[in-house]
BAKOLSE-671127 format. One record per atom (N, C-alpha, C): residue in one letter; x, y, z. Coordinates in steps of 0.2 Angstrom, whole numbers, plus 5000, padded with zeros to 4 digits. Layout:
BEGIN
aXYZ/...
***
This chain:
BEGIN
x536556695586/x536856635585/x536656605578/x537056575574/x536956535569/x536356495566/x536256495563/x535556455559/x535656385556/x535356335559/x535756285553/x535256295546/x535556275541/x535356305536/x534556245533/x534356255531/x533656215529/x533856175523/x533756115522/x533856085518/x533356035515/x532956035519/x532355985520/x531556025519/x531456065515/x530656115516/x530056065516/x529556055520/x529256005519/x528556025520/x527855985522/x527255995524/x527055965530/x527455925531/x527555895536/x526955945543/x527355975544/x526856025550/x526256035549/x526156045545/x525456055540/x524756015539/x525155955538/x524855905537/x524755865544/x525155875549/x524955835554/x524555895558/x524655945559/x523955985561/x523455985560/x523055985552/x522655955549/x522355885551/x522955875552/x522555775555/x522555775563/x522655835568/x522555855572/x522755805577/x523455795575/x524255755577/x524555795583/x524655785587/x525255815591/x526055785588/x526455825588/x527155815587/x527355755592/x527355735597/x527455695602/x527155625599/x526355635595/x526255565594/x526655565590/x526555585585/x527055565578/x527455545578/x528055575585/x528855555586/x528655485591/x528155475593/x528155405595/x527955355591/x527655375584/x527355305582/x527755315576/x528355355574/x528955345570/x529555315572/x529455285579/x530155275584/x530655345585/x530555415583/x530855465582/x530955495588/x531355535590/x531555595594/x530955635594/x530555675599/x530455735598/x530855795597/x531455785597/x532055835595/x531955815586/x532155755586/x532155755578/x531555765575/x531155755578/x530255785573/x530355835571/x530255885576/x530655955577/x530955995571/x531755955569/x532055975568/x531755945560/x531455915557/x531255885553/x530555925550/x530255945554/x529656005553/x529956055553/x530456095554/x531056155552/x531156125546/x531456085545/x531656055537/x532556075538/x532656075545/x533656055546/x533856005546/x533155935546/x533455875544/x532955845537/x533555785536/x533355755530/x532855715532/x532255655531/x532055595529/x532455555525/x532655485528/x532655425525/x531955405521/x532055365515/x531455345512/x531155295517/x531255255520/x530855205526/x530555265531/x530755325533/x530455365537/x530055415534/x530155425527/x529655475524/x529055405523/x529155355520/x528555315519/x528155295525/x528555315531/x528355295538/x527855355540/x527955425539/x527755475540/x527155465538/x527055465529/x526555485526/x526055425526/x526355355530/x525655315531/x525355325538/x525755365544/x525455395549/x524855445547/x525155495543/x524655535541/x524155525535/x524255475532/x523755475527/x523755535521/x524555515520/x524455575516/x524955545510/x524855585502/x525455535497/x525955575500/x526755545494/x527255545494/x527455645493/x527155645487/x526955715484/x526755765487/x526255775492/x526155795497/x526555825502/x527055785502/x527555815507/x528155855505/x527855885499/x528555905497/x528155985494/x528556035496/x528256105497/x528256125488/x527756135486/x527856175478/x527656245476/x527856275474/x527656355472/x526956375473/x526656345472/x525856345474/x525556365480/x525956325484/x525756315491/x525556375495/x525356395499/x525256435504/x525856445510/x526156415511/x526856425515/x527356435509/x527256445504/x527956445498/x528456485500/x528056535499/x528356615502/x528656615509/x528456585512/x528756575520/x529356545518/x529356505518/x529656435516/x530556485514/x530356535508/x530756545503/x531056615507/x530956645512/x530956705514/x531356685524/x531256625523/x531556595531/x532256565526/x532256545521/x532856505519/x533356555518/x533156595515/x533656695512/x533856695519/x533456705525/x533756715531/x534156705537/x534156635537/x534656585540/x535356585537/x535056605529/x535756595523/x536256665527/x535756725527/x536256765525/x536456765534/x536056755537/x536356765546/x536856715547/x536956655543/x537556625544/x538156655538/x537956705535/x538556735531/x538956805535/x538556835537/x538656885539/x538956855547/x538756815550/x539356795555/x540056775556/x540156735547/x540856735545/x540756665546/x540456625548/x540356545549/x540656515542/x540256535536/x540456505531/x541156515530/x541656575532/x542356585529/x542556555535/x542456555540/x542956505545/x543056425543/x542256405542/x542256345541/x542556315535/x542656345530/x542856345521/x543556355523/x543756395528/x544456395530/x544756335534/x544256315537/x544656255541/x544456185538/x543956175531/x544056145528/x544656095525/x544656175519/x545356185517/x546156175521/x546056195528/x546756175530/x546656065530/x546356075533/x546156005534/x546155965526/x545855985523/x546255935514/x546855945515/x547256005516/x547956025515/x548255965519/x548155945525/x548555905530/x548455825527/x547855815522/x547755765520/x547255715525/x546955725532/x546555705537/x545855705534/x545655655536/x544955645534/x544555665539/x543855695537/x543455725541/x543255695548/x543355615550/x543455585554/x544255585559/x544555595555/x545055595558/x545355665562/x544955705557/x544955775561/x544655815566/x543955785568/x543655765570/x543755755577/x544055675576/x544455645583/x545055675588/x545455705583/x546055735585/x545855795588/x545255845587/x544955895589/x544555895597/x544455825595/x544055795602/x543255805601/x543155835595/x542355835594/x542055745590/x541355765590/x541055715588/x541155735578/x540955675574/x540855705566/x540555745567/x539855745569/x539155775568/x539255865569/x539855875575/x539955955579/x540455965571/x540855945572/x541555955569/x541255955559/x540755945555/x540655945551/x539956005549/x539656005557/x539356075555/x539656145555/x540156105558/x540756185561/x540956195553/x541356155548/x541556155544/x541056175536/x540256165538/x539756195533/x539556275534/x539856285541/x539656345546/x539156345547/x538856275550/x538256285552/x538056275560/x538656295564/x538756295570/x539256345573/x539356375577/x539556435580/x540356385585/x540756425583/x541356375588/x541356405594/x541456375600/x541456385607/x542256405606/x542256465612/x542956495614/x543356425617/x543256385622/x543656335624/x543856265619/x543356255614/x543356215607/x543856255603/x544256325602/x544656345596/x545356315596/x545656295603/x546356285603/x546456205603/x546156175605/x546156085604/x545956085596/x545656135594/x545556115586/x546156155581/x546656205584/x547156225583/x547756175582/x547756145589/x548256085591/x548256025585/x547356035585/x547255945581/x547755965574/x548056025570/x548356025567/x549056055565/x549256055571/x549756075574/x550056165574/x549656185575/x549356265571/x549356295582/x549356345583/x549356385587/x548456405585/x548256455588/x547656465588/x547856535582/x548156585585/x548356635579/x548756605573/x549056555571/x549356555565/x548556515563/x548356485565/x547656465562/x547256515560/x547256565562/x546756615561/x547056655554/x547556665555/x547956705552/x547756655542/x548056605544/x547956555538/x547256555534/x546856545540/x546056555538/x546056635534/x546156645538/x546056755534/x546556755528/x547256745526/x547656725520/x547356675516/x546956635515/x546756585513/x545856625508/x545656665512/x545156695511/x545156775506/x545756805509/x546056855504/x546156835496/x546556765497/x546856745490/x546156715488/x545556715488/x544956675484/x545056625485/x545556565487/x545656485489/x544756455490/x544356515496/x543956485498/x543256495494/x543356555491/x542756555487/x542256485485/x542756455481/x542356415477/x541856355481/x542356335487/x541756315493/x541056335496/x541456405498/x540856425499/x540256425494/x540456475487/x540156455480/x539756405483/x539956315482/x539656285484/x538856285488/x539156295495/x538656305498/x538056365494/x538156405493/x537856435488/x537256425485/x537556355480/x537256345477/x536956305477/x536856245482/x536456215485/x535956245489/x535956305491/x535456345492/x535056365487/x535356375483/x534956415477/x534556365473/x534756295473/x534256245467/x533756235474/x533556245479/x532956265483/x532756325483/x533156365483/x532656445481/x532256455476/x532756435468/x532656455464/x532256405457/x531556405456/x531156365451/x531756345443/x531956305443/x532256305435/x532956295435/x533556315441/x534056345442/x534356275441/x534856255435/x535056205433/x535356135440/x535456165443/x535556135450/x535256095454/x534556125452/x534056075456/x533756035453/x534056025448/x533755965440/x533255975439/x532655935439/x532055945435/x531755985439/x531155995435/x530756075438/x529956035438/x529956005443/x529355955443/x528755985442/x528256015437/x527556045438/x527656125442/x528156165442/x528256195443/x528256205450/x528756145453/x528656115461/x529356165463/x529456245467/x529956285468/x530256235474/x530156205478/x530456175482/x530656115484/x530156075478/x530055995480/x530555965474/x530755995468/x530855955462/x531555925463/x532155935467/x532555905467/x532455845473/x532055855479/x532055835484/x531555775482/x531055765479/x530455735476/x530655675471/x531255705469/x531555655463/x531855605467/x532355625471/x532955605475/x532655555479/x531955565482/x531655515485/x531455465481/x530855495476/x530455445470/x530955405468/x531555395466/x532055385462/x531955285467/x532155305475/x532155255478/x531655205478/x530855245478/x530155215480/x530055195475/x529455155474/x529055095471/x528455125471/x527955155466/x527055145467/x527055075469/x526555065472/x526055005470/x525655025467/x525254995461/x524755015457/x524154935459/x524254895463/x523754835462/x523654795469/x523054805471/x522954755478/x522454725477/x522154675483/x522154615479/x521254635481/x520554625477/x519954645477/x519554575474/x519354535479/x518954485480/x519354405475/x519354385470/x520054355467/x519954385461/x520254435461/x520654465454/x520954535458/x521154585456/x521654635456/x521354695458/x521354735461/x521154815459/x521654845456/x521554865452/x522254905449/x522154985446/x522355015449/x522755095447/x523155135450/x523555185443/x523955235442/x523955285448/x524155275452/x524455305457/x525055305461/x525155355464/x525755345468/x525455375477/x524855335477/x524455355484/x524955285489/x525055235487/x525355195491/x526155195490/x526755205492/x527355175490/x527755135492/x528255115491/x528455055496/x529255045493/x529755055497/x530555065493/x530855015490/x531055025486/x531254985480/x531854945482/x531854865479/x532454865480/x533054885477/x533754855481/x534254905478/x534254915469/x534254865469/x534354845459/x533854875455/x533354895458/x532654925455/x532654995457/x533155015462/x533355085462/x533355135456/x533055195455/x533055235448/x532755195440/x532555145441/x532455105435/x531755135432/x531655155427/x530955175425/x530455115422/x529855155423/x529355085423/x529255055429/x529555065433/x529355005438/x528855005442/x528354975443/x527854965448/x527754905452/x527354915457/x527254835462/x526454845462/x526354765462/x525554735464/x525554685470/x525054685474/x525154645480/x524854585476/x525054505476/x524554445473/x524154445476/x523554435473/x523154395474/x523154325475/x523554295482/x523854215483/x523154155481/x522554185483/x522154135480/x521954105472/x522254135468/x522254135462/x522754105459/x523354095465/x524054075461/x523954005463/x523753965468/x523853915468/x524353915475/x524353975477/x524953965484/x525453965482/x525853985475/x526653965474/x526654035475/x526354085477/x526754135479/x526554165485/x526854185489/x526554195498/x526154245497/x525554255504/x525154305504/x525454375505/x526054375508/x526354425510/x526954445504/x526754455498/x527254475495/x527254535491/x527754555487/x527554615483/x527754595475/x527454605471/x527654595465/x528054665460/x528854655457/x528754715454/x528854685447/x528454735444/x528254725434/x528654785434/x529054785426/x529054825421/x528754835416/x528354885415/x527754925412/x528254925405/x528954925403/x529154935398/x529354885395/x529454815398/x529554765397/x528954705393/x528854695387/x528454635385/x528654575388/x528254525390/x528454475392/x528554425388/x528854365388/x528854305383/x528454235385/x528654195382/x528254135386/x528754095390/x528354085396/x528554085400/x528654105406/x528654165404/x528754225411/x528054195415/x528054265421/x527654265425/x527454355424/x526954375421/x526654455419/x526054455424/x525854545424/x525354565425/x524954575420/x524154545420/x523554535412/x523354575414/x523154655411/x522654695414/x522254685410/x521554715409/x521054705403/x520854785402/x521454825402/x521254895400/x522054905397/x521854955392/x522554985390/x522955025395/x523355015394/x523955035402/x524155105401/x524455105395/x524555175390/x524155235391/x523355205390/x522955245390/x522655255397/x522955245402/x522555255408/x522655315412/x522255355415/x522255405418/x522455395426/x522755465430/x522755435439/x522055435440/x521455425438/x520855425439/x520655345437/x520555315433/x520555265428/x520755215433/x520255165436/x520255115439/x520355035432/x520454975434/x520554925430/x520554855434/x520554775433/x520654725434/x521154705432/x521454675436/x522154635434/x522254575438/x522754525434/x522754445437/x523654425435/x523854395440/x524654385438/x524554325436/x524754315428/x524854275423/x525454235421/x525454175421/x525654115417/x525854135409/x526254155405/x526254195401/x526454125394/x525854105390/x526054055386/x525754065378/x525853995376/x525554025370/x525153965366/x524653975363/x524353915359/x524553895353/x524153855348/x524353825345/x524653865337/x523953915336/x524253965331/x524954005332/x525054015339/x525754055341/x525254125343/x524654125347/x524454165349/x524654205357/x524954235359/x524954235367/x524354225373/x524454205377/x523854225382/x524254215390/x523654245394/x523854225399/x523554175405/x524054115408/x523554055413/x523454075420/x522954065422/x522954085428/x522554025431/x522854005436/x522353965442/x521953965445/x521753885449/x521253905456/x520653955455/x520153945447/x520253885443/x520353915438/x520953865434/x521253865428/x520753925421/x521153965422/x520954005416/x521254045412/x520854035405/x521354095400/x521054175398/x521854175399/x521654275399/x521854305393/x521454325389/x521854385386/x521654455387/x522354475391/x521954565392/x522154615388/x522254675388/x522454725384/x523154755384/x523354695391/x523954745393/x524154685395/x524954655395/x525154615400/x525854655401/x526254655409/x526954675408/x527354625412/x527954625411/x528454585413/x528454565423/x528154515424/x528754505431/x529154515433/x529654555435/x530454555437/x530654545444/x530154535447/x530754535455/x529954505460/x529854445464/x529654455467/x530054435475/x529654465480/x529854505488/x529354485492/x529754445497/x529254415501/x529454465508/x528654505511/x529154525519/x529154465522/
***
């Protein structure tokens, strides 16, 4: 039988054994399936960012963490299971049926939903059929003949024509090559080549792109602040891929109350602020700070004195800051 193909290589399994998890809790206190845990420690499914950020605060584990790198002790696994599913589902012909029935199916003009329906399958059956990542059942071949008004032999016949002339190569190519920017460390496909991460650097991006550090919680009334990405939290839509951004929780007893307890603050680290904003005052160089390099920070009143000097106000009680660092407020989020 068919392999569905891996798309997701993770640590996931790893790390909850180490934290000597049963799969069952996990899939309870993620709201998840034990079918999709499962299927998810395979790596035949994806994480959403609210379920990878869900995962990794179950396990106590970072964002980074879960994402497989050349280094690792399962690398080799990892890279020697993927080769294997690839080729068992090439060598079945799944790929050239499914690239064939694709292709009729653009020809007809139907949308993957509508071909779908007319076949009597669900999307979910009907689009792995079409990746070849599913085996078709002998009673499933003629209602999916019908859905395009094909015979079961002129379909066949079409599929094998269609595959002689090269039509389908470039599909399958396709699929190919989405394998390959996980196979392969550097392979233009899989974009960045994160730290020499052979299996995480497309996957790693694609997530971070959506999450948010927080670099700042709140430690007695001023700030704890540092460079990490040990806590994340997903970005909103508009802050999506934006570089620079970070979040700090307030410290509400300092503000005065105009900002809730329950909030998240995000700063752009790229951004100077003017007067009038609302910044983060660190009293360390931000530039120069290492993911080790801990700092104090306070959300600032951003004004200026009489010379035309900056600083920053803070309340409850009323004080003036000048730190080393101050960055721009851009968004604050209340849960």
């Amino acid at each position: 039988m068919a392999q569905e193909e891996i798309i997701f290589p993770n640590n996931i399994r790893n790390i909850r054994l180490a934290a000597g998890m049963k799969m069952t809790e996990l899939a309870r206190r993620t709201g998840l399936s034990l079918s999709a845990v499962s299927k998810i420690e395979k790596g035949v499914r994806r994480l959403n960012q609210k379920q990878i950020l869900s995962i990794c605060n179950i396990l106590g584990c970072k964002l980074s963490d879960i994402f497989i790198k050349d280094t690792d002790d399962v690398a080799d696994q990892w890279q020697s299971e993927i080769k294997r599913r690839l080729t068992d589902n090439e060598d079945s012909g799944l790929k050239i049926f499914g690239s064939g029935l694709r292709k009729i199916r653009q020809l007809s003009g139907k949308t993957i939903a509508r071909a779908a329906k007319d076949s009597g399958m669900t999307l979910s059956v009907y689009h792995k059929i079409e990746v070849g990542q599913r085996e078709i059942y002998q009673n499933e071949i003629e209602p999916l003949a019908q859905s395009f008004a094909m015979s079961v032999e002129t379909m066949f016949d079409k599929i094998a024509t269609l595959y002689k002339s090269g039509e389908l190569n470039k599909q399958i190519n396709k699929v190919k090559e989405r394998v390959k920017s996980v196979l392969e460390p550097g392979n233009p496909v899989a974009g960045i080549d994160m730290k020499g991460n052979l299996y995480g650097a497309k996957l790693y991006d694609s997530a971070r792109r959506k999450l948010v550090p927080v670099f700042g919680t709140p430690d007695g009334r001023a700030i704890s602040f540092k460079k990490t990405d040990e806590t994340m939290i997903a970005a909103p839509m508009t802050l999506e891929g934006r570089q620079g951004v970070y979040a700090v929780i307030p410290n509400s007893k300092r503000l005065g109350g105009f900002i809730p307890a329950k909030s998240y603050i995000f700063v752009d680290a790229l951004t100077e602020p003017t007067v009038g904003d609302l910044a983060v005052c660190i009293d360390t160089d931000f530039s120069k700070m290492s993911i080790d390099d801990t700092a104090t920070a306070q959300i600032v009143s951003v004004r200026q004195d009489s010379k035309g000097k900056i600083y920053g106000q803070i309340s409850s009680p009323e004080e003036k800051l000048i730190g080393k660092t101050m960055h721009k407020v851009i968004m604050i989020v209340t849960e």
